[in-house]
N, C-alpha and C positions, 0 to 999 in steps of 0.2 A: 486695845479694844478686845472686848470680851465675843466669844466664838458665838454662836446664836443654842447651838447644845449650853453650855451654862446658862443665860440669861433661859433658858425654859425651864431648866433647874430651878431657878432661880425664882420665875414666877410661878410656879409649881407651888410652891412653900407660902406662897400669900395665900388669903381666904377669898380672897375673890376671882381665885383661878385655876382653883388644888381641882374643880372637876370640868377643867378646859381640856380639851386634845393638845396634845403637842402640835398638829399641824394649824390649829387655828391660833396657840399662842406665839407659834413663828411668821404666821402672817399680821399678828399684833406687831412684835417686834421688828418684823420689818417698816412698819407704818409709823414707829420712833426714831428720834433722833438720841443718840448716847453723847451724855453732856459731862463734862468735868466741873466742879467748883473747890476751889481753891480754902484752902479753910479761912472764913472769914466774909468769903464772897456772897453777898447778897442775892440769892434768887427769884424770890419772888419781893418786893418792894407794895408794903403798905402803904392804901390808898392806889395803887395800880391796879388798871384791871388785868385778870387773870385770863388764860383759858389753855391751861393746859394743864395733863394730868402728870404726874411726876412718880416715877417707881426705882426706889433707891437700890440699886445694883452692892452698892458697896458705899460706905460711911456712917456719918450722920450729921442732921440738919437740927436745927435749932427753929422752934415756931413761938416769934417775940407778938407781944403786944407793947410796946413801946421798949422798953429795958427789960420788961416785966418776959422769962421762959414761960411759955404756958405749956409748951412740950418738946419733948425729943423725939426721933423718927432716924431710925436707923436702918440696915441694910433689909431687905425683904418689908419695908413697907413702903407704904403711900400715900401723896398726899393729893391737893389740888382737884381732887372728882367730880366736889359740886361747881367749882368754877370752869372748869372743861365742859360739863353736860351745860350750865349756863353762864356762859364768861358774867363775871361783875368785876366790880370793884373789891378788891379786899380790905380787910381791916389788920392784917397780922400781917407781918413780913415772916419768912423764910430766909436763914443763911445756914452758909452750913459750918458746922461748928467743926469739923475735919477734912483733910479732902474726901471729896464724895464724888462717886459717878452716880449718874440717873438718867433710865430713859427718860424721854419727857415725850407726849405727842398733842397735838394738839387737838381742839375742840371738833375740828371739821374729821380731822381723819380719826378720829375716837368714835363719831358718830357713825362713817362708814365703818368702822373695823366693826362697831355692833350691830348693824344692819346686815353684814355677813355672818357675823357668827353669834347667834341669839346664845350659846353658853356664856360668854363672855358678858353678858347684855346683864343677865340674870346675875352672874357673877357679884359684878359690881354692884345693882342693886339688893342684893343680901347684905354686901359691907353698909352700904345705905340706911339701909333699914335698920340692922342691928347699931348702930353707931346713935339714930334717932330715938332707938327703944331705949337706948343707955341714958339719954336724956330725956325722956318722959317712961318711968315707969308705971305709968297709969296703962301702957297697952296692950292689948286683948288678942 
């Protein structure tokens, strides 16, 4: 288990948290649980519903649409945000294609950890936005 100094390092380095306080991304990290997957281990299961958001510590994850890779996701990124802010169903599975650790937290304590700390709120809504402006370059 990683010391909670590294994991702020760590989230530091993602863009949805490079202009977070370290005191509010240690009270993120305390509001995770740090998970292990096995290389090979299925994490999130398509067609399940999701709600939690997953922040890769160290590996990387494989994001399938049937056989088909649609992406790679390795240490200092993340996945699972729009199903956290609104659990659904997914369509993609996640495994991870190394061993990986990742925090994971879920939809309820994601929404408290942003209701205390509006950096973190905003944070992730930047990754949001930019991720939706990559998919419609029509916007203004």
């Amino acid at each position: 288990m990683r010391l909670t100094l590294e994991k702020v390092l760590v989230l530091k380095n993602i863009p949805a948290f490079e202009h977070v306080s370290e005191s509010a991304l240690s009270d993120f990290i305390y509001a995770c649980d740090e998970v292990a997957y096995a290389a090979g281990k299925e994490i999130v299961a398509s067609g399940s519903v999701n709600d939690s958001l997953f922040i890769i510590l160290h590996g990387m994850v494989q994001i399938k649409e049937g056989e088909i890779v649609v992406s790679e996701l390795e240490t200092r990124q993340m996945f699972g945000e729009l199903t956290a802010l609104n659990p659904s169903v997914v369509g993609v599975s996640v495994c991870a294609k190394e061993e990986t650790i990742a925090l994971k937290m879920s939809s309820e304590r994601l929404y408290e950890i942003m209701s205390l700390h509006p950096s973190i709120t905003k944070g992730i809504i930047k990754v949001l936005v930019s991720r939706l402006q990559l998919l419609d370059n029509r916007h203004i």
